[in-house]
Residue frames relative to the residue before (quaternion, step in Angstrom):
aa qw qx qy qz dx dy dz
X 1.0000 0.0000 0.0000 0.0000 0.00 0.00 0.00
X 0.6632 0.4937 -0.3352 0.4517 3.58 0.82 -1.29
X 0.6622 0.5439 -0.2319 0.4603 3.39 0.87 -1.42
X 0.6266 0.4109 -0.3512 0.5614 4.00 0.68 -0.14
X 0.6734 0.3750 -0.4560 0.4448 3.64 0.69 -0.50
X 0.3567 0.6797 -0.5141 0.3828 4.05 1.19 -0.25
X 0.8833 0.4512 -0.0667 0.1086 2.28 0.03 -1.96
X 0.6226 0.3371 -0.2107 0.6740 3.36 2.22 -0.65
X 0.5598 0.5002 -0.5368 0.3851 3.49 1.03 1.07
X 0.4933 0.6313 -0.3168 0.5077 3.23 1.87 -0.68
X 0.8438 0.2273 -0.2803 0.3972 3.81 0.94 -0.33
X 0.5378 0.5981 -0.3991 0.4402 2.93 1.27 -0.21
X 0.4897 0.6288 -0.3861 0.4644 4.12 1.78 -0.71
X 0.7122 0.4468 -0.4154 0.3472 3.84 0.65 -0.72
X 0.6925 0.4207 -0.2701 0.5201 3.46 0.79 -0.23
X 0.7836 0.4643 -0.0982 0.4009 3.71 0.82 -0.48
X 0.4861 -0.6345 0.5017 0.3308 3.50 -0.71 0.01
X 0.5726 -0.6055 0.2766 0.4785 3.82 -0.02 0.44
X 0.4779 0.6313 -0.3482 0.5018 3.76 1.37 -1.17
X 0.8637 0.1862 -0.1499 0.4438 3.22 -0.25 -1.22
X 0.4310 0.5987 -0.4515 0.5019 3.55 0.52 0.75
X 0.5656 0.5810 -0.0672 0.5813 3.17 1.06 -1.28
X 0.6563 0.2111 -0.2089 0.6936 3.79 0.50 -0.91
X 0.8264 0.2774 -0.4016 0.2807 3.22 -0.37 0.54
X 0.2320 0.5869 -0.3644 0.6848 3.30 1.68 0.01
X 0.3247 -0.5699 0.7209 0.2239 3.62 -0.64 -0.93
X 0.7974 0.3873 -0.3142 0.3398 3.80 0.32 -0.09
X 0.5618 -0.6300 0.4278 0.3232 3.46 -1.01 0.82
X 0.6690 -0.3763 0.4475 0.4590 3.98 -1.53 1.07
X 0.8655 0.2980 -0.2897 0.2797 3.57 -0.63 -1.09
X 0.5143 0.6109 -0.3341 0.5006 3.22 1.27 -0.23
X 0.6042 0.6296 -0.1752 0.4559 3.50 0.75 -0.99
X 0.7843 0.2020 -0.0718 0.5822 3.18 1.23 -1.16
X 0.4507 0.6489 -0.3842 0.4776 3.15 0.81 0.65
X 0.6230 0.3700 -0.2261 0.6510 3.54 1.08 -1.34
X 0.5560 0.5834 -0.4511 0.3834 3.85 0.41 -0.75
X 0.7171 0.5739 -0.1479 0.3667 3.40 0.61 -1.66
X 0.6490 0.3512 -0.2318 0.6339 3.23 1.38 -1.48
X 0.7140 0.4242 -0.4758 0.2896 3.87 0.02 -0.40
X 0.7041 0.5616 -0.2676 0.3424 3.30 1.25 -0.59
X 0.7861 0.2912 -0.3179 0.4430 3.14 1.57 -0.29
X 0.6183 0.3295 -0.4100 0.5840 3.91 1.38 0.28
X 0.5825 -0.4882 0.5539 0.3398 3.99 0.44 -0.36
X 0.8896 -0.2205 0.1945 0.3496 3.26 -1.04 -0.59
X 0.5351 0.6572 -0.1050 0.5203 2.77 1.49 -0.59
X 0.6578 0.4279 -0.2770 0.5545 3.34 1.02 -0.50
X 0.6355 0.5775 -0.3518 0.3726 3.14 1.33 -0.70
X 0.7061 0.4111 -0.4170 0.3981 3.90 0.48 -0.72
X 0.7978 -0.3775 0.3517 0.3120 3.32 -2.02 0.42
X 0.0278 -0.6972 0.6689 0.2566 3.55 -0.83 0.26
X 0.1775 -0.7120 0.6554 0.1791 3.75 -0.28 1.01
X 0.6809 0.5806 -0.2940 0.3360 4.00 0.31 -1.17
X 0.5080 0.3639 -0.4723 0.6217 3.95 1.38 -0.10
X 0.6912 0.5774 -0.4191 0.1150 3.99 -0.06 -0.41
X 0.6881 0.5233 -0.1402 0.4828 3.79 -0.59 -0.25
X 0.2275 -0.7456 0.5410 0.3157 3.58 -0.69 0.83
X 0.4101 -0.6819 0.5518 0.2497 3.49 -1.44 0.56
X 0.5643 -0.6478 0.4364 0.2673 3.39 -1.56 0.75
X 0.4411 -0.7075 0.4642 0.2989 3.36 -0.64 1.10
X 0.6939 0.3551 -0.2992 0.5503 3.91 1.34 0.32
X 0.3150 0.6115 -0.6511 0.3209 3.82 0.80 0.57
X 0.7649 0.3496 -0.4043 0.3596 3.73 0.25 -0.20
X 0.4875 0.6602 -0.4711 0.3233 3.74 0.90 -0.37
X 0.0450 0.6808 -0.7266 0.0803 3.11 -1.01 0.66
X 0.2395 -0.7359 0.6206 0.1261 3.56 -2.04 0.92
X 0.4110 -0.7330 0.3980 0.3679 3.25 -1.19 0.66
X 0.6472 -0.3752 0.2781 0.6025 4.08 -0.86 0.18
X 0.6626 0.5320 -0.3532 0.3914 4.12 0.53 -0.66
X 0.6763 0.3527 -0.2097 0.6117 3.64 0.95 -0.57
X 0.6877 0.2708 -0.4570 0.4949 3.98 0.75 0.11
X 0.4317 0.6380 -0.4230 0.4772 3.79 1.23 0.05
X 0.8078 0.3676 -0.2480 0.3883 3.56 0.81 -1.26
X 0.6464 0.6822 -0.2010 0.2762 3.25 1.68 -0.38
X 0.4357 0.6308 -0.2527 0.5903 2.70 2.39 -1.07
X 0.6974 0.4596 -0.3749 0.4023 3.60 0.27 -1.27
X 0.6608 0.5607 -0.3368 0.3681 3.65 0.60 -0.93
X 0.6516 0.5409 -0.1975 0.4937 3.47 1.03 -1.54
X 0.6885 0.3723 -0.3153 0.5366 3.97 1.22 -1.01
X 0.6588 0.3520 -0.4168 0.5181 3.91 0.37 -0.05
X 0.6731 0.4446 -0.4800 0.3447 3.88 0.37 -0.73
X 0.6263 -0.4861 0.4611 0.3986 3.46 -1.67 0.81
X 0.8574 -0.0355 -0.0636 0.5095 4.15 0.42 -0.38
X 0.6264 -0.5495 0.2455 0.4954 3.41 -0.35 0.40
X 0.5245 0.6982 -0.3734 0.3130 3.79 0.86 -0.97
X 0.5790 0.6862 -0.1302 0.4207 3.03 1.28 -1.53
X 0.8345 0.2495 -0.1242 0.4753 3.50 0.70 -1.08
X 0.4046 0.6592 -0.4242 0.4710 3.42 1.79 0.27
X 0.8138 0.3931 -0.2648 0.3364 3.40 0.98 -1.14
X 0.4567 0.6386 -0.4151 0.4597 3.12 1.70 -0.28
X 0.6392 0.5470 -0.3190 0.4364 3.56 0.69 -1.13
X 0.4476 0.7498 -0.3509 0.3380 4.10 1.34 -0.47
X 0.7413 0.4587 -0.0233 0.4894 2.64 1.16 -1.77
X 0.5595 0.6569 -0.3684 0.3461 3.59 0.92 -0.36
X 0.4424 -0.5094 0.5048 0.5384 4.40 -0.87 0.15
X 0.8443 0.4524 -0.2325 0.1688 3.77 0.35 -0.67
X 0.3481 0.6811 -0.3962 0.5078 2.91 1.64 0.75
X 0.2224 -0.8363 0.4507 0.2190 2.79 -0.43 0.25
X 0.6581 -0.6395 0.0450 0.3950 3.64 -0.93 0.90
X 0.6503 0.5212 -0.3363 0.4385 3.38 0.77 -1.50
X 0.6073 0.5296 -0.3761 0.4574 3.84 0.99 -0.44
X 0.8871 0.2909 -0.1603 0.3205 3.63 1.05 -0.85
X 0.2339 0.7792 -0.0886 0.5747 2.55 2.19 1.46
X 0.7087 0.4270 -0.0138 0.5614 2.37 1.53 -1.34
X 0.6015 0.6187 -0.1539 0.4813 3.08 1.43 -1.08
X 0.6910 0.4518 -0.1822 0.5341 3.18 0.95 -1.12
X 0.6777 0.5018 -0.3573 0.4016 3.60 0.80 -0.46
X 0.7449 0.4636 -0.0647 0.4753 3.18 1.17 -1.85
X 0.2710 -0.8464 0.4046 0.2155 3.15 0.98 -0.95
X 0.6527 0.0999 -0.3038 0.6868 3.34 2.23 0.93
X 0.7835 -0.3870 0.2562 0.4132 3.35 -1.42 0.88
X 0.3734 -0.5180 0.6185 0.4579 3.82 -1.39 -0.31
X 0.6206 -0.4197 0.4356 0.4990 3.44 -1.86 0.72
X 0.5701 0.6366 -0.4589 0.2432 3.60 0.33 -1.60
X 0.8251 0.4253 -0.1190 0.3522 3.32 0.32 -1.54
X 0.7349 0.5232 -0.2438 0.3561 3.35 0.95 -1.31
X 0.7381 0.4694 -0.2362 0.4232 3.21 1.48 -0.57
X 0.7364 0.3133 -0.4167 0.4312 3.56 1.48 0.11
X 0.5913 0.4655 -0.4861 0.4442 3.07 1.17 1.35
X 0.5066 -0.7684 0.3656 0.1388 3.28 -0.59 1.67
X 0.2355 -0.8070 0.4856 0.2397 3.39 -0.37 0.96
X 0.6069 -0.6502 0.3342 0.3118 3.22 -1.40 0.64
X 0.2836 -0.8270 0.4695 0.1236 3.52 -0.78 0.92
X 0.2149 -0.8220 0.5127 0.1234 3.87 -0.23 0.77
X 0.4187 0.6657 -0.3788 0.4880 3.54 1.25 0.16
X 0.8268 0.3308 -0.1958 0.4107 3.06 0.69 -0.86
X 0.4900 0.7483 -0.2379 0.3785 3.43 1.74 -0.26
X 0.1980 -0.7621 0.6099 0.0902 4.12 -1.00 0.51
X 0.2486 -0.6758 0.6889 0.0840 3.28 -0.46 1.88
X 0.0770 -0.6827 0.7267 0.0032 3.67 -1.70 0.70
X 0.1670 -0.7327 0.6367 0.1730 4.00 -0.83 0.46
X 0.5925 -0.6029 0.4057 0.3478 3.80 -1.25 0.64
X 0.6163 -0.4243 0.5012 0.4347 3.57 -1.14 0.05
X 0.7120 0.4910 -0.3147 0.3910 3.43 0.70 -0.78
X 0.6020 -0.4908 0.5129 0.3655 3.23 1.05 -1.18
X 0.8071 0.3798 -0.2019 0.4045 3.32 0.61 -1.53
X 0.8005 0.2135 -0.2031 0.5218 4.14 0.34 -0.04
X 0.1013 -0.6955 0.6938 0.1571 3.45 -1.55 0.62
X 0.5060 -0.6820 0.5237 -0.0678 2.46 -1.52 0.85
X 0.1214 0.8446 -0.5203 0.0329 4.00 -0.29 0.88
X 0.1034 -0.7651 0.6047 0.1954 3.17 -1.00 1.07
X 0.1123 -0.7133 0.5597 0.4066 3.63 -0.91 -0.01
X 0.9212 -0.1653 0.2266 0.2696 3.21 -1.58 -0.57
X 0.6897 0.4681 -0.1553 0.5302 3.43 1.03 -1.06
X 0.6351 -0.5698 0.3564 0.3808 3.91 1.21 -0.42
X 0.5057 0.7076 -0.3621 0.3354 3.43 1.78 -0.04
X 0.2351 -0.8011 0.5273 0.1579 3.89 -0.90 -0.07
X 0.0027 -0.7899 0.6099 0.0640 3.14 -0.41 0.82
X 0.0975 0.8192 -0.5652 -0.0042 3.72 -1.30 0.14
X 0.3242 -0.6965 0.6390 -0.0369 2.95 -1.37 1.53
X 0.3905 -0.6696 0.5981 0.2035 3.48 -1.58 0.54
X 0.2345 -0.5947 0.7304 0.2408 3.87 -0.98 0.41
X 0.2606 -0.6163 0.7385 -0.0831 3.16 -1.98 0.96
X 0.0267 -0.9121 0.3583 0.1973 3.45 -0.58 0.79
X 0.7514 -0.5268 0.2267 0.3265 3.20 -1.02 0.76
């Protein structure tokens, strides 16, 4: 593509002033000389897009958690009154990790990055069960996990 717009700037320049070449091409002077510059000094190669230098990157695209620290996170997030709540607890934990519990501490909610490729816990999908005795329930959720709580009477 770049290399065809050269090429009908290279003829359209013998008859024209570079500007109006350029307006008619559709592409701005510095642009023009830019691809020149780059075609002349890698070939074709200079010519193609570099999409992968663009865009700023997320200072958490590399974090990652092990199954123990998303285990403790669910548990936090299912006992805290709102989820936020059990992010910041989770701040404070060894298994957070830091730049994440940094953040937390600054912002006072998770990064998008993170919060969203950890699944939050769903209770919809979950089966509450009471003991034979009476004295503990008992929650499974969805994935195969168990949680359990004691009852205390009144």
């Amino acid at each position: 593509m770049r290399l065809k717009v050269l090429a009908r700037f290279d003829a359209f320049k013998k008859s024209r002033t570079n500007v109006a070449a350029a307006k008619r091409i559709g592409v701005s002077i510095p642009t023009l000389w830019r691809w020149c510059n780059q075609y002349s000094a890698h070939g074709l190669a200079g010519l193609q897009p570099q999409w992968h230098k663009s865009g700023r990157r997320s200072p958490f695209a590399n974090v990652r958690f092990t199954q123990r620290a998303i285990r403790q996170l669910e548990m936090l997030i299912a006992r805290a009154p709102y989820p936020r709540a059990g992010w910041v607890q989770f701040s404070q934990s060894p298994l957070c990790p830091p730049s994440v519990a940094e953040f937390l501490k600054c912002k006072g909610r998770p990064p998008f990055k993170v919060a969203s490729a950890v699944q939050p816990v769903r209770l919809n999908n979950a089966r509450l069960s009471l003991s034979a005795d009476g004295r503990r329930i008992f929650l499974k959720m969805a994935d195969g996990n168990f949680f359990k709580a004691s009852l205390t009477r009144i």
